[in-house]
PQR file with spaces between the fields and no chain letter, atoms N, CA, C, O and H, PARSE charges and radii, in Angstrom:
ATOM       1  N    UNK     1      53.056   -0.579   47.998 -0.4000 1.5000
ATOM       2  CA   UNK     1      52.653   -1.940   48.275 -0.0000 2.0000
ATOM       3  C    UNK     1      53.899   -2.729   48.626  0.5500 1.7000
ATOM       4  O    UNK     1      54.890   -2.512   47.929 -0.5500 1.4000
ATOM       5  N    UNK     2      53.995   -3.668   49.669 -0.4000 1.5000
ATOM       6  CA   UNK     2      54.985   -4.300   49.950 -0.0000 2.0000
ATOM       7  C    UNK     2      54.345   -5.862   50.587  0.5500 1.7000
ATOM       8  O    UNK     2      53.179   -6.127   50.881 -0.5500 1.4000
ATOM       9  H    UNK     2      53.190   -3.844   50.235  0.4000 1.0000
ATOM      10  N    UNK     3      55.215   -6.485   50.642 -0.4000 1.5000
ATOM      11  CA   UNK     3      55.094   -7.668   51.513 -0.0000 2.0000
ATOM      12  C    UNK     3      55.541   -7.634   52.947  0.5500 1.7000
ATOM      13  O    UNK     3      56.709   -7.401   53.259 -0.5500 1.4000
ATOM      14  H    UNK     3      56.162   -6.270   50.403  0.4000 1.0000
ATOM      15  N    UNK     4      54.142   -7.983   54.204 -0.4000 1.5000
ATOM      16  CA   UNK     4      54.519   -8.665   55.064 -0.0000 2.0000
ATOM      17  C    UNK     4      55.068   -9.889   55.642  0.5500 1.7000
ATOM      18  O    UNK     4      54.243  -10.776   55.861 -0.5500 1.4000
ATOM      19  H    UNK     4      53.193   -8.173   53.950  0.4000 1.0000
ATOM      20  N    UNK     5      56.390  -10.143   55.960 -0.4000 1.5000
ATOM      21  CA   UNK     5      56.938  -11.230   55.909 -0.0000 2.0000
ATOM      22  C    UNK     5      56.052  -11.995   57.517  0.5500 1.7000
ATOM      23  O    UNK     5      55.772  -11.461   58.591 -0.5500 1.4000
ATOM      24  H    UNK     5      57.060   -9.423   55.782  0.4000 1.0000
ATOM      25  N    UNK     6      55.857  -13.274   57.060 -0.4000 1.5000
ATOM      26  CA   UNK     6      55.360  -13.564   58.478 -0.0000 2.0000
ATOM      27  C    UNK     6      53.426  -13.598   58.347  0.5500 1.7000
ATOM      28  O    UNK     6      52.698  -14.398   58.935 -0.5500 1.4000
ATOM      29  H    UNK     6      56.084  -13.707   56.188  0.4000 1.0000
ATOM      30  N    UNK     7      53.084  -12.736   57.621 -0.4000 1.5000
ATOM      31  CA   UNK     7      51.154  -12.068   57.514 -0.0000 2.0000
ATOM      32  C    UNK     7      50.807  -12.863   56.270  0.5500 1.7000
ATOM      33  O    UNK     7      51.211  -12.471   55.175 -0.5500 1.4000
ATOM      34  H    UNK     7      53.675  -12.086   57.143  0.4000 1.0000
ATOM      35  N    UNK     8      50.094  -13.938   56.386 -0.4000 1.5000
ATOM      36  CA   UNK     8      49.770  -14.131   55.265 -0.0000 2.0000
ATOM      37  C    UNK     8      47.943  -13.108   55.170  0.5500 1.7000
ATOM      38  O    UNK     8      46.998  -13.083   55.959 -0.5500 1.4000
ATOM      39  H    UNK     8      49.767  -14.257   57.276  0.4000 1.0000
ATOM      40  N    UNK     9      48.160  -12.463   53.907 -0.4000 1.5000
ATOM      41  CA   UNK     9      46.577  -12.001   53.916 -0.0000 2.0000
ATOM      42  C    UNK     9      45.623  -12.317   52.876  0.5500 1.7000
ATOM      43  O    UNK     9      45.831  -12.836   51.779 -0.5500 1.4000
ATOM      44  H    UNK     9      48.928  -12.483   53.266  0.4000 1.0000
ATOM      45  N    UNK    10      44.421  -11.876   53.458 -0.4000 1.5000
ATOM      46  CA   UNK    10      43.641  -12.864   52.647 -0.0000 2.0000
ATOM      47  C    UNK    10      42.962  -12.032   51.281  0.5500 1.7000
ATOM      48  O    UNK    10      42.734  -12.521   50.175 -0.5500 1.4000
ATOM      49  H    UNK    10      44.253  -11.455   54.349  0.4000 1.0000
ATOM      50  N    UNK    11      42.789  -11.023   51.606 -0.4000 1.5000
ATOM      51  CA   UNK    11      42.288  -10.017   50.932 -0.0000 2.0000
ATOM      52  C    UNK    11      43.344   -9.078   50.426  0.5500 1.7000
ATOM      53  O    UNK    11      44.192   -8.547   51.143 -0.5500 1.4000
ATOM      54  H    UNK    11      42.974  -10.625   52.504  0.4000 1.0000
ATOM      55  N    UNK    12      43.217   -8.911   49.081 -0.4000 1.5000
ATOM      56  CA   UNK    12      44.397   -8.113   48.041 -0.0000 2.0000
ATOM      57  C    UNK    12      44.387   -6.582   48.627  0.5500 1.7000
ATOM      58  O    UNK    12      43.275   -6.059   48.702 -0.5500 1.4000
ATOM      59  H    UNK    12      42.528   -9.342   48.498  0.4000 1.0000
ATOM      60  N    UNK    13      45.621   -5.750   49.086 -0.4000 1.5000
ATOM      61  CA   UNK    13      45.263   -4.713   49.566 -0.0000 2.0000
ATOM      62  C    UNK    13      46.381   -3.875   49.901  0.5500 1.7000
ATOM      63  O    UNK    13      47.503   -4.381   49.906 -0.5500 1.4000
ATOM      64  H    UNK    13      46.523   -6.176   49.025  0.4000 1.0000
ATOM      65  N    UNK    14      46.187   -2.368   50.249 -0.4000 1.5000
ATOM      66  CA   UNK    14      47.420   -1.461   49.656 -0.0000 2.0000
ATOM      67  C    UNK    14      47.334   -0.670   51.048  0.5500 1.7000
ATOM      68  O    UNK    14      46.445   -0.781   51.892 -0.5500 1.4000
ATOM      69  H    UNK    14      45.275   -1.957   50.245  0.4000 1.0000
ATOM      70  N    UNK    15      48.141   -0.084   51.078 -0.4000 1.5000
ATOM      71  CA   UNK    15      48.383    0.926   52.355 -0.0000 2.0000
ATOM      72  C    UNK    15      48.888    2.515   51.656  0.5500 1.7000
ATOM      73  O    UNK    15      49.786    2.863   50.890 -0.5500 1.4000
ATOM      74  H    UNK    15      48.863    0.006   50.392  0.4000 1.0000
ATOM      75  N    UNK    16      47.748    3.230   52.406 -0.4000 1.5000
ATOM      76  CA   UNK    16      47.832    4.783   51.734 -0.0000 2.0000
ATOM      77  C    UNK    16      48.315    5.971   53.466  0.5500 1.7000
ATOM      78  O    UNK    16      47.763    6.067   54.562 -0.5500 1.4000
ATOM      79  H    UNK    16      47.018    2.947   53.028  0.4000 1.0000
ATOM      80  N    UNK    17      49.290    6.493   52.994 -0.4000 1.5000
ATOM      81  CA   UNK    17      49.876    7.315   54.453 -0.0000 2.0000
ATOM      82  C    UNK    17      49.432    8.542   54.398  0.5500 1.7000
ATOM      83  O    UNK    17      48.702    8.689   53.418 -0.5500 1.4000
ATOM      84  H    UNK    17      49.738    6.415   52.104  0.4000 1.0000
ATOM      85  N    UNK    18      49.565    9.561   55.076 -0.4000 1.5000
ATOM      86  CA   UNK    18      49.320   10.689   54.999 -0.0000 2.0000
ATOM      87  C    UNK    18      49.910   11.213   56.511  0.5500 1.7000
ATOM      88  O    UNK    18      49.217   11.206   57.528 -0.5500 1.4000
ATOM      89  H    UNK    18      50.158    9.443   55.872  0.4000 1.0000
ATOM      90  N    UNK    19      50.753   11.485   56.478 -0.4000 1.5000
ATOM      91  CA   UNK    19      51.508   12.681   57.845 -0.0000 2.0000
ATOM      92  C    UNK    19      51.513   11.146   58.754  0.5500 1.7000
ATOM      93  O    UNK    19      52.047   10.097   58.396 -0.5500 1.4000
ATOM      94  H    UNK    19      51.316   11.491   55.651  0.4000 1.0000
ATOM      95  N    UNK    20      51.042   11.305   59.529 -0.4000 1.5000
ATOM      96  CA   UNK    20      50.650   10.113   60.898 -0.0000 2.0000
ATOM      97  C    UNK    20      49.705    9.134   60.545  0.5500 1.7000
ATOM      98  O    UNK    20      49.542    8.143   61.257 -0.5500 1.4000
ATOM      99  H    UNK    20      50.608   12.157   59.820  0.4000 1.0000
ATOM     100  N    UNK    21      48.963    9.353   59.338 -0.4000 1.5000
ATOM     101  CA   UNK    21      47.561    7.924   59.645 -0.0000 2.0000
ATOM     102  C    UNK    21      48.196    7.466   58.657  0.5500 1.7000
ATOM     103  O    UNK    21      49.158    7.786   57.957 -0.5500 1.4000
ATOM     104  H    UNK    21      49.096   10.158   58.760  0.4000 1.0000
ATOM     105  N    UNK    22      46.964    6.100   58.802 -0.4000 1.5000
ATOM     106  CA   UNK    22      47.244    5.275   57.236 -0.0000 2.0000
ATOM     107  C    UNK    22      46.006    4.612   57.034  0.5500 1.7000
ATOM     108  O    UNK    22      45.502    3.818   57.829 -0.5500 1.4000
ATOM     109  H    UNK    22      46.183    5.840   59.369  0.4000 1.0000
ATOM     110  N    UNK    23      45.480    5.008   55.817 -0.4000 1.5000
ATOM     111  CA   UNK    23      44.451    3.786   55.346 -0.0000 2.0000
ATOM     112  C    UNK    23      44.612    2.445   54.478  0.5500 1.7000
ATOM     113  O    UNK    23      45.201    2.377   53.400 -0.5500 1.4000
ATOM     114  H    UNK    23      45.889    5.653   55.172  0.4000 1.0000
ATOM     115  N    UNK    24      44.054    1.519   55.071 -0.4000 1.5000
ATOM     116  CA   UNK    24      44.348    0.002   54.289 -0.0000 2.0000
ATOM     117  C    UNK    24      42.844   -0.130   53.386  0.5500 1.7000
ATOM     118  O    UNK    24      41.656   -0.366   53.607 -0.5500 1.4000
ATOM     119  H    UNK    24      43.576    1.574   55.947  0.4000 1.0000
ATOM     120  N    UNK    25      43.728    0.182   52.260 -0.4000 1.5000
ATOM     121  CA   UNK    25      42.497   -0.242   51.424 -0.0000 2.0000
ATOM     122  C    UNK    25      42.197   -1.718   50.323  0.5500 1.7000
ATOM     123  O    UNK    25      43.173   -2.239   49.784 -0.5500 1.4000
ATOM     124  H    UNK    25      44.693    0.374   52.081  0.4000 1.0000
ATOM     125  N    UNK    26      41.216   -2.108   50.157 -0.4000 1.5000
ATOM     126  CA   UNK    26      41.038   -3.612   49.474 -0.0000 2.0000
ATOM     127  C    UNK    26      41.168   -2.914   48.273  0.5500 1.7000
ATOM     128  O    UNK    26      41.223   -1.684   48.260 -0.5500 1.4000
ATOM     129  H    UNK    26      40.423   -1.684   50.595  0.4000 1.0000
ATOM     130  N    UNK    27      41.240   -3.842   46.893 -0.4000 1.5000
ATOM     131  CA   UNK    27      41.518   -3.833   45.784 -0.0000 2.0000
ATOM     132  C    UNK    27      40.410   -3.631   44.765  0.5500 1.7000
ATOM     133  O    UNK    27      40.290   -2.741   43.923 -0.5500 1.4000
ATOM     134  H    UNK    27      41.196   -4.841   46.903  0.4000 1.0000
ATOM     135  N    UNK    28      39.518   -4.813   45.078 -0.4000 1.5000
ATOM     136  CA   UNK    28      38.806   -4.839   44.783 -0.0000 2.0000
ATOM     137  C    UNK    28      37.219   -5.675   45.488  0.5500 1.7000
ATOM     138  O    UNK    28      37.067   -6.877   45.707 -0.5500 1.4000
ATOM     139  H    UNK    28      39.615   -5.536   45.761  0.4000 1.0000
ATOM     140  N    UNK    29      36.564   -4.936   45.631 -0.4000 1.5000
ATOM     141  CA   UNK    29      36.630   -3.346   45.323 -0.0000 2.0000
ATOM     142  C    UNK    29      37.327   -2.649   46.198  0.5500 1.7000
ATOM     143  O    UNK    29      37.714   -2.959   47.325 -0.5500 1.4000
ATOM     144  H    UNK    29      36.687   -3.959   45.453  0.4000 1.0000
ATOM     145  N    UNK    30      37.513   -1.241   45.307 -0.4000 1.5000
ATOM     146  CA   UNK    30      38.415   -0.202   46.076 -0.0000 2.0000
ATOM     147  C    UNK    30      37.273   -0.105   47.665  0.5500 1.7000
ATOM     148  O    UNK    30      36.068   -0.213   47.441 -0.5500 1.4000
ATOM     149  H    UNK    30      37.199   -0.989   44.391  0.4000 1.0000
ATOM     150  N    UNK    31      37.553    0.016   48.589 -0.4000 1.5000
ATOM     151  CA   UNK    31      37.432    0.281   49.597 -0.0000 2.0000
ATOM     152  C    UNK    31      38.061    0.562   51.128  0.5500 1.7000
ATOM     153  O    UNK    31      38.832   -0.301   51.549 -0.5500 1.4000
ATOM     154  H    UNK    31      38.532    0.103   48.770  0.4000 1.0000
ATOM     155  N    UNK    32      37.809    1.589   51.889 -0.4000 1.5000
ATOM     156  CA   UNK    32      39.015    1.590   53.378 -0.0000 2.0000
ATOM     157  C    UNK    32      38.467    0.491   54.287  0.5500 1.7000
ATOM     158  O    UNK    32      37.467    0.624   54.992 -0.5500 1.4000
ATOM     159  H    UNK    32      37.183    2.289   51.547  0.4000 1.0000
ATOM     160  N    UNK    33      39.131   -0.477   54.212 -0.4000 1.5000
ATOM     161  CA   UNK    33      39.141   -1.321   54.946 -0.0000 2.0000
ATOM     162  C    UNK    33      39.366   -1.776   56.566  0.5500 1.7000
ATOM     163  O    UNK    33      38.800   -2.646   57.228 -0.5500 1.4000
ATOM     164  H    UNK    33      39.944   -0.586   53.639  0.4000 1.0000
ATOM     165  N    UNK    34      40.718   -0.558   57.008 -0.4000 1.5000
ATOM     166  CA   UNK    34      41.523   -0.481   58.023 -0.0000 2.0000
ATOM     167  C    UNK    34      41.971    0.881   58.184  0.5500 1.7000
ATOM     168  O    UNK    34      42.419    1.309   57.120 -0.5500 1.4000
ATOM     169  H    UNK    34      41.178    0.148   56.469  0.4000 1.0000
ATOM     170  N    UNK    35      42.022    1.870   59.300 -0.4000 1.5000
ATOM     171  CA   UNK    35      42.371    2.577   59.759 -0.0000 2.0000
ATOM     172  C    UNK    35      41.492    3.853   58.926  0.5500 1.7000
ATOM     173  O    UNK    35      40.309    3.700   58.619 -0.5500 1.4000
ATOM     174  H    UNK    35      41.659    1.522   60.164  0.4000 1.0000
ATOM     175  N    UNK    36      42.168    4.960   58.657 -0.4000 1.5000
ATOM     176  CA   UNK    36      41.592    6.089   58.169 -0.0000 2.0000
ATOM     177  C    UNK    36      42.428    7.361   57.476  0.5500 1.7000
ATOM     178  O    UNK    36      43.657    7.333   57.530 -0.5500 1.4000
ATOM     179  H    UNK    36      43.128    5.084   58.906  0.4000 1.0000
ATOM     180  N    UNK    37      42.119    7.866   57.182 -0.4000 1.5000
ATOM     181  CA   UNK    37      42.366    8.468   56.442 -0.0000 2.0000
ATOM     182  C    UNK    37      41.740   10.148   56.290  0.5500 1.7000
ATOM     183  O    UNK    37      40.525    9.983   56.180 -0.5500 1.4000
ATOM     184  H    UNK    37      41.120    7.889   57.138  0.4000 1.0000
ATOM     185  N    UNK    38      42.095   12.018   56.225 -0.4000 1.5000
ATOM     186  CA   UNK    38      41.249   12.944   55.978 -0.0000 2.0000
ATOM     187  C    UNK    38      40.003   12.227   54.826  0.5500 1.7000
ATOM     188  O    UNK    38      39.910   11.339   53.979 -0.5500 1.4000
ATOM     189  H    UNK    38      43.082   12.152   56.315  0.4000 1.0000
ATOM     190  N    UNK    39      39.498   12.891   55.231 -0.4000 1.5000
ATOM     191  CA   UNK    39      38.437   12.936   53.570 -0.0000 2.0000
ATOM     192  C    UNK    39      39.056   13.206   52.438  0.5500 1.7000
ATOM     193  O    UNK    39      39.152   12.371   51.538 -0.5500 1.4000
ATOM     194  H    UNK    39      39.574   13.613   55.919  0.4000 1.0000
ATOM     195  N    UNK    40      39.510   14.328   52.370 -0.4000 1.5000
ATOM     196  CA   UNK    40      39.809   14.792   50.886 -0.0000 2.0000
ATOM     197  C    UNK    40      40.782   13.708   50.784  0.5500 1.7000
ATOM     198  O    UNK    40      40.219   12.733   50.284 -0.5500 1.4000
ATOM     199  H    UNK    40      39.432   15.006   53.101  0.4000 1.0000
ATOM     200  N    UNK    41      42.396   13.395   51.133 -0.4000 1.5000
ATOM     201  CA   UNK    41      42.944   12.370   50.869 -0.0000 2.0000
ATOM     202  C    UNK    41      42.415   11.261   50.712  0.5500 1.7000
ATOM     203  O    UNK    41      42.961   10.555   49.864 -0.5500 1.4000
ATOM     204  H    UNK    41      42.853   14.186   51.539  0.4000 1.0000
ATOM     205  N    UNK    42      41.422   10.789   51.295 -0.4000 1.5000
ATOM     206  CA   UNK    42      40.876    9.333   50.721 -0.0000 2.0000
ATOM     207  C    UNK    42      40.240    9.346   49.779  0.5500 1.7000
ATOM     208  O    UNK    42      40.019    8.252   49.260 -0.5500 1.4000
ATOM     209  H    UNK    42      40.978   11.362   51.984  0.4000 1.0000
ATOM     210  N    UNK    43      39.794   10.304   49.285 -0.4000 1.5000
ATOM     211  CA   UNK    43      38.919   10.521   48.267 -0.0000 2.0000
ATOM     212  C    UNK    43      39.776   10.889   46.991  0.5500 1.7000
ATOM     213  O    UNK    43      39.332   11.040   45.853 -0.5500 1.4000
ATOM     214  H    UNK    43      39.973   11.192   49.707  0.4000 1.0000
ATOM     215  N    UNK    44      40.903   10.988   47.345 -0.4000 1.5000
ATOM     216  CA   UNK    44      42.079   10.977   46.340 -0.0000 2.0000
ATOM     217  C    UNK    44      42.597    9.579   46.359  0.5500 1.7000
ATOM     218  O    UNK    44      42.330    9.009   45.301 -0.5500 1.4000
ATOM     219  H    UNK    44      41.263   10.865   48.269  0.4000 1.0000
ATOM     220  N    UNK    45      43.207    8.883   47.155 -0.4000 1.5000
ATOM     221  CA   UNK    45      43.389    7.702   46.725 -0.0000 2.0000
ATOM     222  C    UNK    45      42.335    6.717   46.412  0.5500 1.7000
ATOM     223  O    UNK    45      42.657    5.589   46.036 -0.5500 1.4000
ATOM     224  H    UNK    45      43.424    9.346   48.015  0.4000 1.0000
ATOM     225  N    UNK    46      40.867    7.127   46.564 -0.4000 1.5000
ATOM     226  CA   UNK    46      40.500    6.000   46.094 -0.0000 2.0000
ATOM     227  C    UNK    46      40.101    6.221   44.336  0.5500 1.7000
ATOM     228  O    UNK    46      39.723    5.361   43.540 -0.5500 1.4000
ATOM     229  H    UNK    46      40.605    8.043   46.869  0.4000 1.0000
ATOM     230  N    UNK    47      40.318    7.524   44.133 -0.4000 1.5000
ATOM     231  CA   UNK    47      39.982    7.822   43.002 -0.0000 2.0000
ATOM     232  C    UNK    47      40.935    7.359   41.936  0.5500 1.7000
ATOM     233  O    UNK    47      40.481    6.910   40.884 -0.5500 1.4000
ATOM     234  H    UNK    47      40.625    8.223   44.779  0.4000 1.0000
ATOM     235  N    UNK    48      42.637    7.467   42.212 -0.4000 1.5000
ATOM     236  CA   UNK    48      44.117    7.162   41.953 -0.0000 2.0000
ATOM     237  C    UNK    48      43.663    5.268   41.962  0.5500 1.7000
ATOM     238  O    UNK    48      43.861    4.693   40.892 -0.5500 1.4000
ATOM     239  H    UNK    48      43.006    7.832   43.067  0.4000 1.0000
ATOM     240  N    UNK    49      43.217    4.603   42.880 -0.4000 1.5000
ATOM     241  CA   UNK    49      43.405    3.436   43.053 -0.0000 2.0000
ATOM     242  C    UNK    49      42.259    3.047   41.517  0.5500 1.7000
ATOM     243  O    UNK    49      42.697    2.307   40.636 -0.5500 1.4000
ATOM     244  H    UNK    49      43.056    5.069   43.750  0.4000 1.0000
ATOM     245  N    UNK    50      40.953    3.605   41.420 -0.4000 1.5000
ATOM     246  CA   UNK    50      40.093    2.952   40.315 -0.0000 2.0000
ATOM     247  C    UNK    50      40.840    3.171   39.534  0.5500 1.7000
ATOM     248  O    UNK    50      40.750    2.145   38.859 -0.5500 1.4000
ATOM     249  H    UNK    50      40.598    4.206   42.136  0.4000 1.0000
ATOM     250  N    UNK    51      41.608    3.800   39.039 -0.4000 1.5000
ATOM     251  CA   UNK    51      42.520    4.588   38.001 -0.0000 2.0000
ATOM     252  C    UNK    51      43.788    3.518   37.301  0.5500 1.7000
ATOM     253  O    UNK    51      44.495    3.417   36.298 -0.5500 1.4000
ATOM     254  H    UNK    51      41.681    4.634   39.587  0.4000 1.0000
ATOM     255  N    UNK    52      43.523    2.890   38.501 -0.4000 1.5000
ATOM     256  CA   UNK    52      45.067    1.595   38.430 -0.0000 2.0000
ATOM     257  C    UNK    52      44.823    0.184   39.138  0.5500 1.7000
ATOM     258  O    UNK    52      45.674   -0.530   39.669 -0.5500 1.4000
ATOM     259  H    UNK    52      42.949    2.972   39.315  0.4000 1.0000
ATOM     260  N    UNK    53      43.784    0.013   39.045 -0.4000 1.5000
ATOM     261  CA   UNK    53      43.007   -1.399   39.896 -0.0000 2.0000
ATOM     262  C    UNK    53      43.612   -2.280   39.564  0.5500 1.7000
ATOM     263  O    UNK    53      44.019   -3.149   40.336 -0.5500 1.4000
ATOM     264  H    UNK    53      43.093    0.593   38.614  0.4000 1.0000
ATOM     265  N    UNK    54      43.916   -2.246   37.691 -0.4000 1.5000
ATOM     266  CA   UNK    54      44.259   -3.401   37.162 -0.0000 2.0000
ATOM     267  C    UNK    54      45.921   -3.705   37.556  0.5500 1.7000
ATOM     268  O    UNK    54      46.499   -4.786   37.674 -0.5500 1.4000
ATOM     269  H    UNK    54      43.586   -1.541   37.064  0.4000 1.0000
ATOM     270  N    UNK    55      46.437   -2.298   37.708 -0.4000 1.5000
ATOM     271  CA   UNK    55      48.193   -2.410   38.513 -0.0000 2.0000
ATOM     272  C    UNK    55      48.278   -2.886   39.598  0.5500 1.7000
ATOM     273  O    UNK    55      49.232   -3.521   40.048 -0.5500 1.4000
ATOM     274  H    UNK    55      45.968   -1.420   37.612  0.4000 1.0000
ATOM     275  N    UNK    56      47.221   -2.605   40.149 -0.4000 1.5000
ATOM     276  CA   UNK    56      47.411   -2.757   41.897 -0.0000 2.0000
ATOM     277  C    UNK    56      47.184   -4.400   41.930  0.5500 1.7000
ATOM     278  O    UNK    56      47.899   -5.152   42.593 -0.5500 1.4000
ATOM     279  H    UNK    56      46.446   -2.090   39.783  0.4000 1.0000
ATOM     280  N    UNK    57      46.065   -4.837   41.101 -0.4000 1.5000
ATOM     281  CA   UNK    57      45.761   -6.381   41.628 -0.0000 2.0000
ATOM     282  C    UNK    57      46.658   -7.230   40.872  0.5500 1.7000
ATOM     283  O    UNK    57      46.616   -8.446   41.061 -0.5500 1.4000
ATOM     284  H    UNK    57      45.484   -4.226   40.563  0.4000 1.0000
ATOM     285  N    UNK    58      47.676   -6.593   39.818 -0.4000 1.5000
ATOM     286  CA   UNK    58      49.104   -7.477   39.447 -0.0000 2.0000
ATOM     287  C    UNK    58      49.730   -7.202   40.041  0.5500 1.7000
ATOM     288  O    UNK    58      50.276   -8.257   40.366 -0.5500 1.4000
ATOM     289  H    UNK    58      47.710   -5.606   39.665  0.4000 1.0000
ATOM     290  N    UNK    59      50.352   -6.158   40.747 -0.4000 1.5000
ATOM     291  CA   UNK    59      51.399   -6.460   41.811 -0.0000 2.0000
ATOM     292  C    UNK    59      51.014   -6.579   42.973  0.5500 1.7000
ATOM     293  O    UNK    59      51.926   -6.484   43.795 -0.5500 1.4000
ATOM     294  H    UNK    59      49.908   -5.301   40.483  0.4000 1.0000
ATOM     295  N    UNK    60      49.802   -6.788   43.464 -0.4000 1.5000
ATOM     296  CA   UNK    60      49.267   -8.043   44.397 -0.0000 2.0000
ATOM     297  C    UNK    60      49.891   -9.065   44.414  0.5500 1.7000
ATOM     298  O    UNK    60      50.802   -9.385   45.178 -0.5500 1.4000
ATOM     299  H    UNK    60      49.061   -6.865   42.796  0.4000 1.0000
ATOM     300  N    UNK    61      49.265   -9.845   43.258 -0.4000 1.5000
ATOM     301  CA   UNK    61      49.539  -11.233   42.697 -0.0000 2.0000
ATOM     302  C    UNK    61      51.435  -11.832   42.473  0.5500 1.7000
ATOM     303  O    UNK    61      51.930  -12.943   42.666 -0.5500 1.4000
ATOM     304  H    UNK    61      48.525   -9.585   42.637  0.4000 1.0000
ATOM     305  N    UNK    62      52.039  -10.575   42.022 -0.4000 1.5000
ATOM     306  CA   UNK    62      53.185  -10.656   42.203 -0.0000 2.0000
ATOM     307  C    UNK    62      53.767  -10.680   43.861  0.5500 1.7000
ATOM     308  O    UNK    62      54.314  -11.692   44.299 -0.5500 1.4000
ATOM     309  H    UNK    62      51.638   -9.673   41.866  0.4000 1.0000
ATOM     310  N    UNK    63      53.653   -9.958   44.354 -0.4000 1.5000
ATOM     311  CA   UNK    63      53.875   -9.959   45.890 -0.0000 2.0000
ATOM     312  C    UNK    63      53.708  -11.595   46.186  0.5500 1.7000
ATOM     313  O    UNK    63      54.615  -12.295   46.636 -0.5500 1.4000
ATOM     314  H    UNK    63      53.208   -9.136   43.998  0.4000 1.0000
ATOM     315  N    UNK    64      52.453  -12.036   45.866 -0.4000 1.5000
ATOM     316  CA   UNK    64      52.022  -13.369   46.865 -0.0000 2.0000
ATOM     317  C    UNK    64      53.309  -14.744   45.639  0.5500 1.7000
ATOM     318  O    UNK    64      53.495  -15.936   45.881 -0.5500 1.4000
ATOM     319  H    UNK    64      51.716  -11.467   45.501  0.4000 1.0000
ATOM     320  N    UNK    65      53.791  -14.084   44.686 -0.4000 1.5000
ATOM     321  CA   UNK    65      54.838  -15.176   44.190 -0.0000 2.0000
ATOM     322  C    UNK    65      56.204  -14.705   44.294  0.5500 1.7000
ATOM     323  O    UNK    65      57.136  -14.949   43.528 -0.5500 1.4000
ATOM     324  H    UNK    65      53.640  -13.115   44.490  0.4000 1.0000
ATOM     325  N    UNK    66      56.198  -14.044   45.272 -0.4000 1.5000
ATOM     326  CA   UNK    66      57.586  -13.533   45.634 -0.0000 2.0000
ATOM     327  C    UNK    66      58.409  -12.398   45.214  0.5500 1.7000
ATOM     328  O    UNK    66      59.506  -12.075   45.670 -0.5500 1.4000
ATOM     329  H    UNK    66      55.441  -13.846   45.894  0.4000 1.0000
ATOM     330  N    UNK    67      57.790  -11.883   44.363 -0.4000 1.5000
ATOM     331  CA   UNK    67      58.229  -10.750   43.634 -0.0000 2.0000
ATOM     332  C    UNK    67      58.030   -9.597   43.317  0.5500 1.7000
ATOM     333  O    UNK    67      56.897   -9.320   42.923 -0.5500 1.4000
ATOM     334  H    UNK    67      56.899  -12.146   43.993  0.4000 1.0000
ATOM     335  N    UNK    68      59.098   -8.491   43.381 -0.4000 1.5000
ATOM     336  CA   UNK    68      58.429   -7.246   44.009 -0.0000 2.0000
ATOM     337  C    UNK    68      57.525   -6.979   42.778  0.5500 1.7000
ATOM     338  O    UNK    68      57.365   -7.647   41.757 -0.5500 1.4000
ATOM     339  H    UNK    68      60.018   -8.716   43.701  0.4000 1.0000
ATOM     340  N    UNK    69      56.769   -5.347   43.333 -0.4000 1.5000
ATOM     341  CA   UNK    69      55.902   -4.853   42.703 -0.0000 2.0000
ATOM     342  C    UNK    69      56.641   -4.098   41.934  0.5500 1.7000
ATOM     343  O    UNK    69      57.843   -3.849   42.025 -0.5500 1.4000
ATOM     344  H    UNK    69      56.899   -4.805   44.163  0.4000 1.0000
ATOM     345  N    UNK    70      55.407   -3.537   40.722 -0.4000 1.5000
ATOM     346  CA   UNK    70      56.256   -2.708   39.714 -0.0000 2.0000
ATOM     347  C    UNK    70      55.636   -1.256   40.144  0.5500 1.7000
ATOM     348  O    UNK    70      54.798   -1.082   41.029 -0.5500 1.4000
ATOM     349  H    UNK    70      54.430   -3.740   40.649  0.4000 1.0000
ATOM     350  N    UNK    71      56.052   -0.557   39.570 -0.4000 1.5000
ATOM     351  CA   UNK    71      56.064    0.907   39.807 -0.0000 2.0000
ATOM     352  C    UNK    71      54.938    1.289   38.971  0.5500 1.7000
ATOM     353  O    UNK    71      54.826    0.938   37.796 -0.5500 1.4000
ATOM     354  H    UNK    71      56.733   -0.698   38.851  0.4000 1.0000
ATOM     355  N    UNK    72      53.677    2.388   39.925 -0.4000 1.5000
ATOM     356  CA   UNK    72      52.730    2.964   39.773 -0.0000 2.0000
ATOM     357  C    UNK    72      52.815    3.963   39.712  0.5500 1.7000
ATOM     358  O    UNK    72      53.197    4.551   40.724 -0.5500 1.4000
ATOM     359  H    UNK    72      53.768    2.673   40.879  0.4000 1.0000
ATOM     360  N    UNK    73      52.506    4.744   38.482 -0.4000 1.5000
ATOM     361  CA   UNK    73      52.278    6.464   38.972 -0.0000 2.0000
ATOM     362  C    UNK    73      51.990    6.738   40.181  0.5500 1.7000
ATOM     363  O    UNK    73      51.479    6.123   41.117 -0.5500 1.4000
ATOM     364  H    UNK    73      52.195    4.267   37.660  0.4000 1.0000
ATOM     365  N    UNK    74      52.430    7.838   40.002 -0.4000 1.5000
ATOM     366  CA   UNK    74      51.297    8.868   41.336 -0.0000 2.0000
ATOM     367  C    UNK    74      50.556    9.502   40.698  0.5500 1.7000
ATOM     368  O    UNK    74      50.918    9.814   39.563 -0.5500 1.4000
ATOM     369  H    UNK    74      52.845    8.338   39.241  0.4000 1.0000
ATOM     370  N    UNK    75      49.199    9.945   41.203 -0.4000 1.5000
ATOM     371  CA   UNK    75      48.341   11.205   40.747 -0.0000 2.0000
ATOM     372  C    UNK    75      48.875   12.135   40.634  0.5500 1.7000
ATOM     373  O    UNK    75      49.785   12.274   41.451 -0.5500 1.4000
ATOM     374  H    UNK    75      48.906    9.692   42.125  0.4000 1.0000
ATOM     375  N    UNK    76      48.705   13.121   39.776 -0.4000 1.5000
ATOM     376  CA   UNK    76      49.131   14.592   39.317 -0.0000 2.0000
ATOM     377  C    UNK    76      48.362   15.232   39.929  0.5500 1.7000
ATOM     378  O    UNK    76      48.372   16.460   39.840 -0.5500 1.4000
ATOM     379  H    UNK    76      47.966   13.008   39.112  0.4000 1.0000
């Protein structure tokens, strides 16, 4: 999760990569919002994202007051 300098957005939301694509997914609810993603990988991050909703939508909230995000696991 990072900040676009310049984008203000309206909707809380994360960016998931994989080789060449990327899916933009909302927070809440978890959903792909933007671009795409294999199946099985999305179906891994969205599973990783319910897992940490409550991380993801505080360092949202942090982002929009200037300050970086904190560090999320990764899935095992």
């Amino acid at each position: 999760m990072f900040a676009e300098a310049g984008s203000p957005h309206h909707v809380a939301h994360f960016h998931a990569y994989c080789q060449d694509q990327v899916g933009i997914f909302s927070i809440d609810p978890i959903d792909l919002i933007a671009g795409s993603l294999p199946n099985r990988q999305r179906r891994l991050v969205e599973a990783w994202a319910e897992l940490h909703q409550t991380e993801l939508a505080t360092d949202w909230q942090r982002l929009q007051e200037g300050r970086k995000p904190a560090p999320i696991e990764p899935q095992r």
